[in-house]
N, C-alpha and C positions, 0 to 999 in steps of 0.2 A: 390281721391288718398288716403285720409283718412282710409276709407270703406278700401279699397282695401289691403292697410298695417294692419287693424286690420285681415282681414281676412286672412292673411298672417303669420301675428302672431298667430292665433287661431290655424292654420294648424302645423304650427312649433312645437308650442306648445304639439299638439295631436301626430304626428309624434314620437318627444321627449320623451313623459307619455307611446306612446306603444313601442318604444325600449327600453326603462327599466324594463319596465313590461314582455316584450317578454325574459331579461336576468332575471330579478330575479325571475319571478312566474315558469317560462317553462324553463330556462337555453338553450336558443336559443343563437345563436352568439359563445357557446361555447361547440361543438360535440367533442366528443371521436376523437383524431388525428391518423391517422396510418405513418407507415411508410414502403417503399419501403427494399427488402431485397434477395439476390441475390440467393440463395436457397429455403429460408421459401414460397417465395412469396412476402407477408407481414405480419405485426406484429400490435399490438397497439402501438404506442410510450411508451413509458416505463416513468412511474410519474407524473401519472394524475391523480387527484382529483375533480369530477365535479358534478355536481347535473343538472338529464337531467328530466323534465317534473316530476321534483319534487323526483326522484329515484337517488338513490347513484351510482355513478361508479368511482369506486379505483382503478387506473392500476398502478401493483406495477414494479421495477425494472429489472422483467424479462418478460413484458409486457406480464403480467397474469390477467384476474381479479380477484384479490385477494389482501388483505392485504399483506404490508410487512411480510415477515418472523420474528417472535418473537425469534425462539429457535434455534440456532445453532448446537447444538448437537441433530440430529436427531434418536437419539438413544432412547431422554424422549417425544417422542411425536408422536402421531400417525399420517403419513403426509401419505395423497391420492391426487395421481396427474390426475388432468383429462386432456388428452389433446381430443378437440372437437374440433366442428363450430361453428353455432350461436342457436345450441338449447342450447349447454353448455354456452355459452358467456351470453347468456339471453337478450339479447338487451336492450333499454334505456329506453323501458318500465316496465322493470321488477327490484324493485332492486336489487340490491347489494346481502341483507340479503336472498333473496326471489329465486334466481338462485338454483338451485339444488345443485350443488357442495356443498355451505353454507348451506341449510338444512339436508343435510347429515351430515357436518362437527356438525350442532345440537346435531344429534343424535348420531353422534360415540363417542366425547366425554362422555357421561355419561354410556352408553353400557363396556367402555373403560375400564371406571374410571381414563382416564388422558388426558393428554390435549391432542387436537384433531385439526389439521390445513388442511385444503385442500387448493390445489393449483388450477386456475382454468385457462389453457393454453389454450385457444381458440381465434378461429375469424371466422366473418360471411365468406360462400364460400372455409372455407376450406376442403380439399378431402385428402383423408388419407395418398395421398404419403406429404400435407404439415405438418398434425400430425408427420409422421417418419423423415421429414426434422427438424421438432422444437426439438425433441430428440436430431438428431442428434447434434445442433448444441448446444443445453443448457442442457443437459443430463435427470436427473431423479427425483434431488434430492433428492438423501438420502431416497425415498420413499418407504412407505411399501406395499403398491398396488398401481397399476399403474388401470388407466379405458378409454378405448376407447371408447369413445362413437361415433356410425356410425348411420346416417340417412339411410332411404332408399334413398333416391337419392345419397348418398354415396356409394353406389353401384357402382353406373356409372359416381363419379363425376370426372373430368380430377383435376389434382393435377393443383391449381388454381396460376396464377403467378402476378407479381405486375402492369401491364397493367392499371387496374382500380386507381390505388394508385392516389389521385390526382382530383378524380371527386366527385361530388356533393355527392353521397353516400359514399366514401371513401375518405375523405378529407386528407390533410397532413397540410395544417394552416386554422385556423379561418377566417369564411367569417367576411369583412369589419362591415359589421350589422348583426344583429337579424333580422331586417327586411328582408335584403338581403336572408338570411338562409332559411324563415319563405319561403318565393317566389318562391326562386329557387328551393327550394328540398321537399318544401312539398306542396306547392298550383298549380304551377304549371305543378307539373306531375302528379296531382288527376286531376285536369281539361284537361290534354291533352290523360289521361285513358280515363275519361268520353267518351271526343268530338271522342276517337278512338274507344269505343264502341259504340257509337250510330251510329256511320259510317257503323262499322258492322252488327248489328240489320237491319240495314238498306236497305245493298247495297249486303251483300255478298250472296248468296244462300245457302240455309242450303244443307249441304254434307248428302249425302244418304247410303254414306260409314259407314257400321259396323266398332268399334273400337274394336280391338281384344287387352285384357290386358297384357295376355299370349305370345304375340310375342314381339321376341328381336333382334335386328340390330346388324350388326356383327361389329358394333363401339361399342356397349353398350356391347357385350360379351366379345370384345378384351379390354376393359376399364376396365371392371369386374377380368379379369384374372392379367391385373397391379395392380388394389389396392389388391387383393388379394397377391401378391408378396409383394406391400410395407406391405400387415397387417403380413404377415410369417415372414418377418423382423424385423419388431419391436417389434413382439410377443417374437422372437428368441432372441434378444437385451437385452428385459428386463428381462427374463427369466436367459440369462446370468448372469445381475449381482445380480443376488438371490431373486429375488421379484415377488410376485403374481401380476398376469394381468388377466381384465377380462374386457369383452365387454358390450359398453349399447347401444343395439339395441330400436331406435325409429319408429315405421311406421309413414306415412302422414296419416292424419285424415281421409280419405276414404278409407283407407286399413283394417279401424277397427270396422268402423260405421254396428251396430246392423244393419240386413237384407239386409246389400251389401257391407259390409267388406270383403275384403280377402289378403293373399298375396300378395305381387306385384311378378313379373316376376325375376329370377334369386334369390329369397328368398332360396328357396330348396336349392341350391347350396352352395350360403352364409351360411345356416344350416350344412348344409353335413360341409364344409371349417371348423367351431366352433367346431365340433364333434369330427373330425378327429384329431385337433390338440389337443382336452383335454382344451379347452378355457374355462373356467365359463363363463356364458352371462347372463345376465338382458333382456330377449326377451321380452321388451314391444308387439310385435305382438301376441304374445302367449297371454300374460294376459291381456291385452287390447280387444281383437277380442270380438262385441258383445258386449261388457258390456255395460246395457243401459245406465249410463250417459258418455260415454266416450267423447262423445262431449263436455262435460264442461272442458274434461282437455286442450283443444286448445284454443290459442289465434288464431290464422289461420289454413289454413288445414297444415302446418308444426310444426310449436311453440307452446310448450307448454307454459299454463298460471300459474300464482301461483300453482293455486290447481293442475294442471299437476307434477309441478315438485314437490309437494308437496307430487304427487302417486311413479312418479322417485326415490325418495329419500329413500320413504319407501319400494320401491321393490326392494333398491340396497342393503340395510341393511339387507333385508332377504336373499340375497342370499350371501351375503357377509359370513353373521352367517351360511345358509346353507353348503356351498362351505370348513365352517372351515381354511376361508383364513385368515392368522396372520396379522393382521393390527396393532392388539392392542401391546403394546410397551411391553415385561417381566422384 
């Protein structure tokens, strides 16, 4: 019985040492909270301050990543709004400082020569009609460029609704434990990928079927023709109340890669749509395609990694200064 209660206590014990450890070395038990929202989709909660796998994340009041706003009069500062998804968001791997928005914000200040704030409106899965909803409902602020930034799968992505809000990837309260967190949302969907591709390796027959890149589904054409109405909307929007907008086109990492990079499908079009209306754009596809290390800017075949947004930032500054777009405050 002895035996048994020590080793009961050992267990406790260890139990106890890895969920403190799991909150303070990794910041488990405490993920980025969302919230449900009856147009947007959803949003981050709004006034979160957390430290995730050792990386900052600061969701300020208008559940942006971004510090609170310093300057109220947006008159002495130069404010660029990005509304994105989760290449702009920069996930919980990447920090705070290190997201694109904020190394831009680096460089525009001193380009400026005044102070320099970006706002950084994102969330993972969002498709551009929920960019034109988060306008809609929280305006522009005061901004002196606005910047869309559109994935390729943005192309075709359905404007995303709060469905998810609620599950293990999109949470809306803190799971019970770190441990709990550590299980449900990261150990155990790696091992049931695994156990589902060795199924497949296994069982399924390899398809003899050519993959043609170049064909499109008349869902993914008639999807493509809606974000292109929400992008003429909000292009139109911001345009109204006096401010330059320009787009940041990303490819997925195999659209770029030296010796079998290429466009994806409905790209042309997307290009022609930019042209026609006089858009500035940041075409990562253009200046990515080929370059041999472009693979180091990926953390996956979608995300970029530090030194990615690190290329983002400095290709958004060039065209920014190309374009002659007034950001800087007179």
């Amino acid at each position: 019985m002895k035996a048994f209660a020590r080793t009961a206590g050992i267990l406790l014990v260890g139990v106890v040492g890895l969920e403190i450890g799991l909150r303070l070395v990794l910041g488990l038990g405490s993920p980025p909270l969302l919230t449900a929202h009856p147009d947007i989709g959803y949003l981050f909660q709004a006034d979160q301050n957390l430290t995730r796998f050792t990386n900052r994340v600061h969701i300020n009041g208008y559940h942006q990543r971004s510090d609170d706003m310093q300057v109220a009069d947006s008159s002495r500062v130069a404010r660029v709004l990005f509304l994105g998804d989760s290449i702009t968001w920069g996930g919980v791997l990447t920090d705070q400082q290190k997201t694109y928005p904020e190394l831009f914000e680096d460089r525009l200040g001193p380009w400026c020569e005044a102070p320099a704030e970006t706002l950084n409106a994102s969330a993972g899965s969002w498709g551009v009609g929920n960019l034109r909803a988060y306008a809609e409902e929280f305006g522009f602020f005061g901004s002196d460029l606005v910047v869309l930034q559109i994935g390729q799968a943005d192309l075709t992505q359905p404007t995303s609704d709060s469905s998810s809000v609620g599950s293990r990837s999109m949470p809306r309260h803190r799971p019970p434990l770190a441990l709990t967190e550590l299980v449900q949302r990261y150990l155990w969907p790696r091992l049931r990928s695994r156990v589902n591709q060795w199924f497949s390796e296994n069982v399924r027959e390899a398809s003899t079927s050519p993959i043609h890149r170049a064909s499109v589904s008349r869902a993914d054409r008639s999807q493509f023709e809606t974000n292109m109405k929400h992008l003429e909307a909000l292009v139109e929007e911001i345009r109204t109340r006096g401010m330059p907008v320009a787009v940041l086109y990303l490819p997925e990492r195999g659209s770029v890669l030296p010796g079998g990079g290429s466009p994806p499908a409905l790209y042309d079009r997307f290009r022609d749509w930019i042209d026609r209306h006089g858009v500035p754009i940041v075409d990562l596809q253009a200046r990515w395609e080929g370059v041999p290390n472009v693979k180091s800017y990926y953390r996956d075949y979608i995300h970029p990694n530090e030194r990615g947004n690190q290329a983002i930032a400095e290709s958004l500054r060039e065209v920014v200064e190309a374009e002659r777009l007034a950001v800087c405050p007179q």
